[in-house]
C-alpha positions, 0 to 999 in steps of 0.5 A: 457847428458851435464856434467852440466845437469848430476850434476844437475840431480845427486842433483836432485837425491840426495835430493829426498832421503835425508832430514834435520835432526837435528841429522847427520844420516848414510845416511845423512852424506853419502849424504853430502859426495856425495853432495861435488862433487855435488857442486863442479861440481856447483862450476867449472860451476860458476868459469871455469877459477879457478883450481877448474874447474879442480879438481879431473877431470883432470887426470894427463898425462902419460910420455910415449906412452904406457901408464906409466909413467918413475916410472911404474905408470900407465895413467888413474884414481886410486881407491884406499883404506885405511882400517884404514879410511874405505875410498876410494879416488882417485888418480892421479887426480889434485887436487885444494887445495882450501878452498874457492873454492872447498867443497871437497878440503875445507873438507879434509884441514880443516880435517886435521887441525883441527887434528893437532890442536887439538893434539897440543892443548891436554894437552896445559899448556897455558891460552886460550881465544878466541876472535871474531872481526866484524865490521859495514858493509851494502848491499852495501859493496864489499866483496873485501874492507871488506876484505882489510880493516879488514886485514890492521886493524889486521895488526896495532893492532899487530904493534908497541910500543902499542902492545908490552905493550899488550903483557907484560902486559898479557903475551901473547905467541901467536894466532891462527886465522880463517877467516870468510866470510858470506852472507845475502841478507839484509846486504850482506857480513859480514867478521869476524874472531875467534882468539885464544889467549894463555898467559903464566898465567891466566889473566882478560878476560875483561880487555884484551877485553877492551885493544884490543877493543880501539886498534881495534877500532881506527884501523878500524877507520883508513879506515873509519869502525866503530866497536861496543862498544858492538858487535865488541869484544868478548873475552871468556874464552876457554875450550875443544870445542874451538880447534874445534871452531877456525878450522871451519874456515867459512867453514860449520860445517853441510857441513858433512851431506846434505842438508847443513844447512841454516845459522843463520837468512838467514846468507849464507857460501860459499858453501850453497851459491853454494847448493842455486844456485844449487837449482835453485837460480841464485842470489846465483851463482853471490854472490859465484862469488864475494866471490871466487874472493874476498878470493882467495889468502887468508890464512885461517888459521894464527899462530902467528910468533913462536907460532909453534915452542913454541907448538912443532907444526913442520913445517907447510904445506902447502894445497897443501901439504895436499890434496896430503898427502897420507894414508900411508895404501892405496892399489889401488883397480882399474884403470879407463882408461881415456875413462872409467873415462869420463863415470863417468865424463859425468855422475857425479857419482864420489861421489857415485863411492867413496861410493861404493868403500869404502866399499872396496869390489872388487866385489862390486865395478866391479858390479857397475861399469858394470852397468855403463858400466864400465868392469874392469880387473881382 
């Protein structure tokens, strides 16, 4: 069996037991899991040249010729657990960092900061708006242009003497900013992004709209884009929710539980993108590609010069960073040799091999593994 026939035969599989429903269920959110390597393997098959070809496949080589590394760390792949999150992983496997690329990768950063977001935003003495900017797009709209020219807008509005009059005219501290990019078949790409804004006292949400919508506006006038008076600006006040809200960051908030979720009006996110193509719509796979290599390189997620420091946010890591951070309770429950971990490989059972060990039961693990053909020693 060809690797590319194992992760279509493996979504096959996993849709015939999984269903949408609007409340996330245990196995829903199970399968979701499982599902992300699913479409990852759909993502290394569209994008062979990017990291993500790589991720969490490749393992990294040993340093000597019996099989460890100067540190005593040993060749092939590492299961390991941690009983706080009740989740295995894996270790010594490269790993991309991509959130653009990769719906593994993309779920564990956007994980982890959305936490942090949320720890420095408890209890923030700040005032909060959130603001979501858009502009006027059509079919024939390379993503790639979209994407330049809404970030060189970004750039004027936050540049020279007007803003600054902005700033001390509603006291703003800072902003915190996701990018987003969607995709329907009747419009094509639409990018947008979700900024929060903190001032130093409560202000006039309309006012500051009215302020930042002329500056947008004639911003994206400059390189020929138009903006709606109405739908190009919207400025509301926060609460709770709004920490959660920003750190989505076009990444599926459904993406925890299969199948993923269709888009609002035949709106697509990247990785539904993937899902449809690894369902057998090719047109999608062609979109997905245009969109991995219009975002690469891409920052997600932006914070205002200083703004961590005012929160006591700390240094801010990197994705690359985040992915290798480890569970500090983690112990290793086995060592796949590099011939066993291509058995899993050949047959993509790597999301299920997680399931299993994650409930952390030795026993259970080995009698999965045998039935792989898979013997571990004890």
């Amino acid at each position: 069996m060809s690797e590319t026939t194992a992760w279509r035969d493996a979504f096959s599989n996993l849709a015939r037991f999984a269903s949408a429903k609007d409340k996330p269920t245990e196995e829903s959110i199970t399968a979701g899991r499982m599902m992300r390597y699913i479409l990852q393997a759909a993502a290394r098959e569209l994008l062979p040249k990017e990291r993500v070809a790589k991720c969490l496949r490749s393992v990294i080589p040993a340093k000597s010729e019996d099989g460890h590394t100067s540190d005593g760390r040993r060749a092939g792949v590492q299961l390991l657990y941690s009983a706080q999150r009740q989740r295995a992983f894996f270790g010594n496997l490269a790993q991309c960092a991509s959130v653009w690329h990769d719906p593994v990768c993309a779920s564990k950063i956007t994980e982890r900061r959305r936490v942090e977001m949320a720890g420095v935003l408890a209890g923030c003495k700040y005032y909060q708006l959130l603001a979501t900017r858009t502009f006027q797009h059509s079919r024939e709209d390379k993503l790639a242009e979209l994407r330049a020219d809404f970030a060189d807008a970004k750039r004027r509005v936050k540049s020279g003497r007007g803003w600054v009059e902005i700033e001390n005219r509603f006291g703003v501290i800072g902003s915190i900013a996701g990018l987003e990019a969607t995709y329907s078949q009747e419009n094509g790409f639409h990018i947008h992004d979700h900024s929060l804004y903190l001032f130093d006292g409560e202000i006039e949400p309309e006012a500051f709209r009215d302020a930042m919508l002329k500056r947008y506006t004639v911003a994206m006038d400059k390189n020929g884009r138009y903006v709606s008076a109405i739908y190009g600006l919207d400025v509301r006040g926060t609460n709770d929710s709004v920490g959660d809200y920003v750190s989505k960051w076009g990444i599926d908030a459904e993406l925890a539980k299969y199948p993923v979720k269709r888009g609002h009006e035949g709106h697509y996110s990247a990785f539904q993108l993937l899902q449809l193509y690894a369902e057998g719509t090719t047109w999608a796979g062609g979109v997905f590609q245009e969109y991995a290599a219009a975002m690469k390189g891409s920052k997600q997620l932006v914070w205002s010069r200083g703004l961590r420091e005012i929160l006591e946010a700390g240094r801010e890591v990197t994705d690359e960073e985040l992915v290798d951070r480890p569970e500090e309770d983690a112990v290793t429950l086995a060592w796949l040799s590099l011939a066993q971990w291509r058995i899993i490989l050949a047959r993509e059972k790597r999301g299920q091999l997680l399931e299993v060990a994650s409930t952390g039961n030795y026993t259970d693990l080995k009698n999965y593994l045998r039935c792989l053909g898979i013997f571990l020693e004890d």
